[in-house]
VMD Tcl script that draws the C-alpha trace (Angstrom):
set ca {
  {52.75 18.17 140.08}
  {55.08 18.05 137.26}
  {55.76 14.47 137.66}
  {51.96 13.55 137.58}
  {51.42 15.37 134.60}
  {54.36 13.71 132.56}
  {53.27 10.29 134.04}
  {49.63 10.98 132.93}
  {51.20 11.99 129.40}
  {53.14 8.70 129.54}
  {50.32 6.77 130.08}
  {48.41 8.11 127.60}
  {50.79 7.82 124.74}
  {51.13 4.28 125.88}
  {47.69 3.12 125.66}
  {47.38 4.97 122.63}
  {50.31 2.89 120.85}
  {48.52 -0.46 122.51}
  {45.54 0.48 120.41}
  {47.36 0.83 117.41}
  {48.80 -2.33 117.85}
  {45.30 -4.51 118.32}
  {43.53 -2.55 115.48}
  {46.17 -3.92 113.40}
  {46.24 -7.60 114.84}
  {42.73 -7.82 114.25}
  {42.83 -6.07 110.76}
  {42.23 -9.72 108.56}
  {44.78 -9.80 106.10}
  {43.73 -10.46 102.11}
  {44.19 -13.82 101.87}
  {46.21 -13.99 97.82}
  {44.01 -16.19 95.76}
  {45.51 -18.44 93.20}
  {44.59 -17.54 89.82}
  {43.12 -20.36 87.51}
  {46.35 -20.36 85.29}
  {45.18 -22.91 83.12}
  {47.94 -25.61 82.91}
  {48.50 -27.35 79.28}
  {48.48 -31.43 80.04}
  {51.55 -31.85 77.71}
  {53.52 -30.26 80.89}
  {56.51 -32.80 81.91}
  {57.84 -30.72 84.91}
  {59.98 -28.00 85.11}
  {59.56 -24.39 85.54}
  {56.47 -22.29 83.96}
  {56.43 -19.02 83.00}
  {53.15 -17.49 82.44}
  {52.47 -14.94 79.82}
  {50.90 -11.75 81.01}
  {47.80 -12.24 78.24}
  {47.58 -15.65 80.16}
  {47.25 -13.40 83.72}
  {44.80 -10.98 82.77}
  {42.40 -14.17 80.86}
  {42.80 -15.64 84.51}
  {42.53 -12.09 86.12}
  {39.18 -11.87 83.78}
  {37.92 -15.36 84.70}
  {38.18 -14.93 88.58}
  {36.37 -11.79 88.06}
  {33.29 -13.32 86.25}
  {33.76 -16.37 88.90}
  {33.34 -13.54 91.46}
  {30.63 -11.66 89.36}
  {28.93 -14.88 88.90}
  {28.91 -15.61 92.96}
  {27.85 -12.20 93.89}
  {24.56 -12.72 91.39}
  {23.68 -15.79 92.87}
  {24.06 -14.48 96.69}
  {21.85 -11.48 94.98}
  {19.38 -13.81 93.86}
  {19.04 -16.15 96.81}
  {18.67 -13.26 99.27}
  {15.91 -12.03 96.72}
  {13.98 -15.60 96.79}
  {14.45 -15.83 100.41}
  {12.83 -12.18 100.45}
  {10.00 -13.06 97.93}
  {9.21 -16.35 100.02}
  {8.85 -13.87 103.27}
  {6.43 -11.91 101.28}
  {4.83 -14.73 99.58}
  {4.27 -15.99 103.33}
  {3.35 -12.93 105.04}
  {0.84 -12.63 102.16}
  {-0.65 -16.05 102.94}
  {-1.33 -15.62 106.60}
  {-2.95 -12.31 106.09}
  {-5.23 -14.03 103.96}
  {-5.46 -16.54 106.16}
  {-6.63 -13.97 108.81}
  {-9.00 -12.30 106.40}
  {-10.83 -15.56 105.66}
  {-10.80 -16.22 109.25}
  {-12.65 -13.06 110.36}
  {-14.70 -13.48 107.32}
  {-16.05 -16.83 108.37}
  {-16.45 -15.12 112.22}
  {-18.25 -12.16 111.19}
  {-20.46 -14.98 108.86}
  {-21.08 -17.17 111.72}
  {-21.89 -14.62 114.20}
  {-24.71 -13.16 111.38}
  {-25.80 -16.85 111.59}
  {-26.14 -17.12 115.05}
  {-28.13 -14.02 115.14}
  {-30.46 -14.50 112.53}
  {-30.31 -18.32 114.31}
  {-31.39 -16.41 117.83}
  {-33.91 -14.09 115.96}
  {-35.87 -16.75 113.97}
  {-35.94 -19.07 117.22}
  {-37.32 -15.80 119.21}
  {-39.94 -15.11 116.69}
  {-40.71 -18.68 116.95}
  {-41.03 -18.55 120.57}
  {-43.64 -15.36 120.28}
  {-45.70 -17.11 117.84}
  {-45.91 -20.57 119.56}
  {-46.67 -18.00 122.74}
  {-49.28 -16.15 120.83}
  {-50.65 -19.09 119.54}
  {-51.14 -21.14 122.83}
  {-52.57 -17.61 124.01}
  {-55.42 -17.52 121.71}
  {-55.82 -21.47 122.30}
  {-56.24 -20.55 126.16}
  {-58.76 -17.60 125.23}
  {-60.76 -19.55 122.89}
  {-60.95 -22.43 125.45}
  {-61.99 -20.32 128.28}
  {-64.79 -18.32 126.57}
  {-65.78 -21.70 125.02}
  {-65.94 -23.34 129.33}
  {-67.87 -19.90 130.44}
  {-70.27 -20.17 127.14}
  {-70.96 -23.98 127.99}
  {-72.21 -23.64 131.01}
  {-75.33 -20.87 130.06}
  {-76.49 -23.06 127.17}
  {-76.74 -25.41 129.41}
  {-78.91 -23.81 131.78}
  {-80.89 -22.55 128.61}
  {-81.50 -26.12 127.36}
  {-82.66 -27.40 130.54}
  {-85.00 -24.79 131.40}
  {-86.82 -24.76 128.14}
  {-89.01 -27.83 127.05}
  {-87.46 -29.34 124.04}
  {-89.44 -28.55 120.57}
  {-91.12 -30.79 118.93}
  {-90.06 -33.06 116.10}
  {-91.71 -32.77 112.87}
  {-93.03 -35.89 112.16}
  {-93.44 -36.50 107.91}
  {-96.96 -37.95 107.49}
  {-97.91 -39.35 104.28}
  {-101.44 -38.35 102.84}
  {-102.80 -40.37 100.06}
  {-103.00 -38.12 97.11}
  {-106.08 -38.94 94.49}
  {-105.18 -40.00 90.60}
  {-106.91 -37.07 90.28}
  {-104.80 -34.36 91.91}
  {-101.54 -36.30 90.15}
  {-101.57 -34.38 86.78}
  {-101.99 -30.77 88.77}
  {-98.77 -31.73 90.85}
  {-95.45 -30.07 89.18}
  {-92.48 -32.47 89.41}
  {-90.47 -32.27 92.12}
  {-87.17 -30.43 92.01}
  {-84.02 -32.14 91.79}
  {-81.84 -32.30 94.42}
  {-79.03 -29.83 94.71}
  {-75.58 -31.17 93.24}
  {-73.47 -32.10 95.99}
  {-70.77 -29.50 97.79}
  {-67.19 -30.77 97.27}
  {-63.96 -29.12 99.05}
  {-60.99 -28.56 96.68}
  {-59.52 -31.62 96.73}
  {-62.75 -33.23 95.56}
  {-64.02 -34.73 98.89}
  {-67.97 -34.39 99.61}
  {-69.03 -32.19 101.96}
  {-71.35 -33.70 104.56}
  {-73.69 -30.99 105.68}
  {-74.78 -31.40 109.17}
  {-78.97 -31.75 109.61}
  {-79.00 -28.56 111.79}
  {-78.24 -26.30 108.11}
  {-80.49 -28.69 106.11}
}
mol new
graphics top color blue
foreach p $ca { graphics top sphere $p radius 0.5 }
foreach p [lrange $ca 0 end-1] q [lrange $ca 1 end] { graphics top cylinder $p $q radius 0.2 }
display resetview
């Protein structure tokens, strides 16, 4: 029992040094960057030495470079987010229009079906009446006709002139003149049958 526990312990303190090991393998080391030391061109060789005013201008300098870099990833990521938007916007109005024009075609199509059906009832109505009016007139026909033969027809009044003396001229009153003729609206005469005369 003692030798399993020990082994366990052993084990353990094992994988935990393993562990340590890979966290720092795959810890990235910070790459050194080479500051912008900015070289005179009347150089000929030789060694350098750098001032430190000259290491904290270049310090300063990599530091706006850096400043500089993170404003622009700033930026882009904010275009990128405003062209999401600007899209998203668009194809919700896109949507909106399209269910407008829906809901104003479907309005059409019902006020399309509801003029066509009142249509429909009046040409129905109409052909109704048509059908009444043409039956009543077929079962009147057929009576008058009965009427007309059974009766003798009247007799026409036949005009006859009479002479009239050159006496009995000056005691006649002129006759009257004849009613002005009926015209319809649109200035058309009006024939009036002989049967009103």
């Amino acid at each position: 029992l003692h030798s399993l526990q020990t082994q366990n312990e052993l084990v353990h303190f094992e994988n935990d040094s393993l562990r340590s090991v890979l966290s720092t393998k795959t810890k990235h080391k910070k790459k050194g960057k080479t500051l912008d030391l900015q070289q005179r061109q009347d150089n000929h060789g030789g060694a350098v030495f750098w001032s430190p005013r000259k290491h904290r201008e270049a310090k300063a300098r990599d530091a706006v470079k850096q400043h500089e870099a993170e404003q622009e990833k700033l930026q882009k990521s904010e275009t990128r987010e405003l062209k999401a938007a600007a899209t998203l916007y668009k194809k919700k109005m896109a949507e909106e229009a399209k269910t407008l024009r829906q809901i104003a075609k479907e309005r059409r199509e019902k006020e399309k079906k509801a003029r066509a059906e009142e249509l429909a009832a009046a040409r129905a109505l109409k052909k109704q009446q048509r059908k009444a009016t043409t039956s009543q007139k077929s079962c009147n026909t057929p009576k008058k006709a009965k009427r007309t033969a059974s009766h003798s027809a009247a007799p026409k009044n036949t005009k006859r002139r009479c002479f009239v003396g050159s006496g009995s001229r000056a005691d006649t009153a002129p006759a009257p003149p004849s009613p002005p003729p009926k015209t319809t609206t649109r200035g058309r005469q009006i024939k009036v049958p002989t049967r009103f005369k």
